[in-house]
C-alpha beads as a LAMMPS data file, in Angstrom:
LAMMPS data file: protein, C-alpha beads

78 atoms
77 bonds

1 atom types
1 bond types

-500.0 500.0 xlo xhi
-500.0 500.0 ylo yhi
-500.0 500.0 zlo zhi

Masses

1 110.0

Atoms # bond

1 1 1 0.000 0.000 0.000
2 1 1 1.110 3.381 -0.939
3 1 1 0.632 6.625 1.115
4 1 1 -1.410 9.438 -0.738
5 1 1 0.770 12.654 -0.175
6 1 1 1.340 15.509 -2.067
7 1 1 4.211 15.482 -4.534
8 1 1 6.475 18.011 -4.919
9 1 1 6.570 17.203 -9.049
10 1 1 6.233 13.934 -10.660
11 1 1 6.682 10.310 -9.570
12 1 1 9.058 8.541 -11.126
13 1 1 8.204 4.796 -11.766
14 1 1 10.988 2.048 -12.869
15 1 1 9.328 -1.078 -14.436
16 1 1 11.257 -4.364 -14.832
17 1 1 9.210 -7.352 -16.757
18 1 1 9.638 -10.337 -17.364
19 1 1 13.069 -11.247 -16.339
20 1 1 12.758 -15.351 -16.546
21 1 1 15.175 -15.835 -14.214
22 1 1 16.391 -19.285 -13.436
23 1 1 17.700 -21.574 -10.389
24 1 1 21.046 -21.397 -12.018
25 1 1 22.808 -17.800 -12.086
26 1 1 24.552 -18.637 -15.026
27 1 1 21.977 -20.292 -16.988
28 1 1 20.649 -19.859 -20.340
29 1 1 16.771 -18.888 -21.824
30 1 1 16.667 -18.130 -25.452
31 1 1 20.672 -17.634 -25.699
32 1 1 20.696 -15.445 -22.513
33 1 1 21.845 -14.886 -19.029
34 1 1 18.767 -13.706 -17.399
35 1 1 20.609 -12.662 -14.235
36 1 1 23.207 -11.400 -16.185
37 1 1 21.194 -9.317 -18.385
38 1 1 18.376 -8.225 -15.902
39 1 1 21.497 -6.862 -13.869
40 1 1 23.195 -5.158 -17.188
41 1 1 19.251 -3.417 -17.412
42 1 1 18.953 -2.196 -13.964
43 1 1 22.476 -0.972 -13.966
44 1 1 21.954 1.143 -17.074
45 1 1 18.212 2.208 -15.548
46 1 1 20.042 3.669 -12.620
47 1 1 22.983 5.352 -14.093
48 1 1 21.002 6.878 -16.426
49 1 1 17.649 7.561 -14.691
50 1 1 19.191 7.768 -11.185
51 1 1 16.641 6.357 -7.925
52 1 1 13.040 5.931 -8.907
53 1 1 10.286 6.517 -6.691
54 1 1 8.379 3.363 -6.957
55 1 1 9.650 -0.041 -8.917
56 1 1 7.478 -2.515 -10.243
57 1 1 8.824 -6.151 -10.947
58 1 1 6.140 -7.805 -13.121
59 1 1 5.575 -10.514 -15.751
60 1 1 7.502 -13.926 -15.870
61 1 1 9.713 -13.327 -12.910
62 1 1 11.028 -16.632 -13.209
63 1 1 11.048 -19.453 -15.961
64 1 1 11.724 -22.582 -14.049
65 1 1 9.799 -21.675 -10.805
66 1 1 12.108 -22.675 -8.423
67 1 1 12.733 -21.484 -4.810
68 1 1 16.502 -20.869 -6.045
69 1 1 14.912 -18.684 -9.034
70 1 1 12.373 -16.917 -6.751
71 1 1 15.254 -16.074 -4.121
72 1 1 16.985 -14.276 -6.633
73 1 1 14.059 -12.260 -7.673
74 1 1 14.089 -11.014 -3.462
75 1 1 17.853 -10.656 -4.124
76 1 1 17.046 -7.873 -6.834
77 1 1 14.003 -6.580 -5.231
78 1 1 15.640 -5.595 -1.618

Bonds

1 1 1 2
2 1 2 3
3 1 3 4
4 1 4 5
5 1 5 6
6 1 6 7
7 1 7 8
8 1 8 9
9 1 9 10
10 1 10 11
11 1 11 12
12 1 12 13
13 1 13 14
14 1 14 15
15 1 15 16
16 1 16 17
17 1 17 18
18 1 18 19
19 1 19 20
20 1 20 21
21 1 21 22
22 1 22 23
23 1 23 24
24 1 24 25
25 1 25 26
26 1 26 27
27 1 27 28
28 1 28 29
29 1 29 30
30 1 30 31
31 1 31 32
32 1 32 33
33 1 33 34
34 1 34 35
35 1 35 36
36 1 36 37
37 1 37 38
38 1 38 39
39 1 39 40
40 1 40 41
41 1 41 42
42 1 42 43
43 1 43 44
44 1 44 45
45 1 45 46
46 1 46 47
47 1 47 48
48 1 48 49
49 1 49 50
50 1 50 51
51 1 51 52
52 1 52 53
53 1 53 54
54 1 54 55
55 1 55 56
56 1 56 57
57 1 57 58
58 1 58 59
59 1 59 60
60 1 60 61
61 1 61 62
62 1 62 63
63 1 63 64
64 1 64 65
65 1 65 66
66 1 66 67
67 1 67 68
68 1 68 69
69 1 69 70
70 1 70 71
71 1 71 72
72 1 72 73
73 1 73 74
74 1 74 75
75 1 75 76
76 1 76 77
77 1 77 78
């Protein structure tokens, strides 16, 4: 739940989505690293965008379901 207060100017929202991420850190979908690359994205989001306001994590978070897969997604979201 989000607190209504006034802003001082806009909100800035960071959206991540489907990342497929996988019980093994170096592990490949479709030809990629998903950890790799979802770490090469939210590097680039940040140096170039700087601290959003509010991120949103959505989609396929993971593509083999696994607790290993999940506990990376917590990894990336703390």
């Amino acid at each position: 739940m989000i607190d209504c207060v006034e802003s001082q100017g806009p909100i800035r929202v960071l959206q991540f989505t489907d990342s497929h991420l996988l019980a093994d850190p170096d592990g490949r979908f479709l030809g990629l690293r998903p950890a790799q690359t979802l770490d090469a994205v939210i590097r680039l989001a940040l140096a170039q965008r700087g601290s959003p306001d509010l991120v949103l994590y959505t989609g396929d978070l993971t593509q083999d379901s696994s607790p290993e897969a999940y506990s990376r997604v917590r990894t990336r979201s703390a």
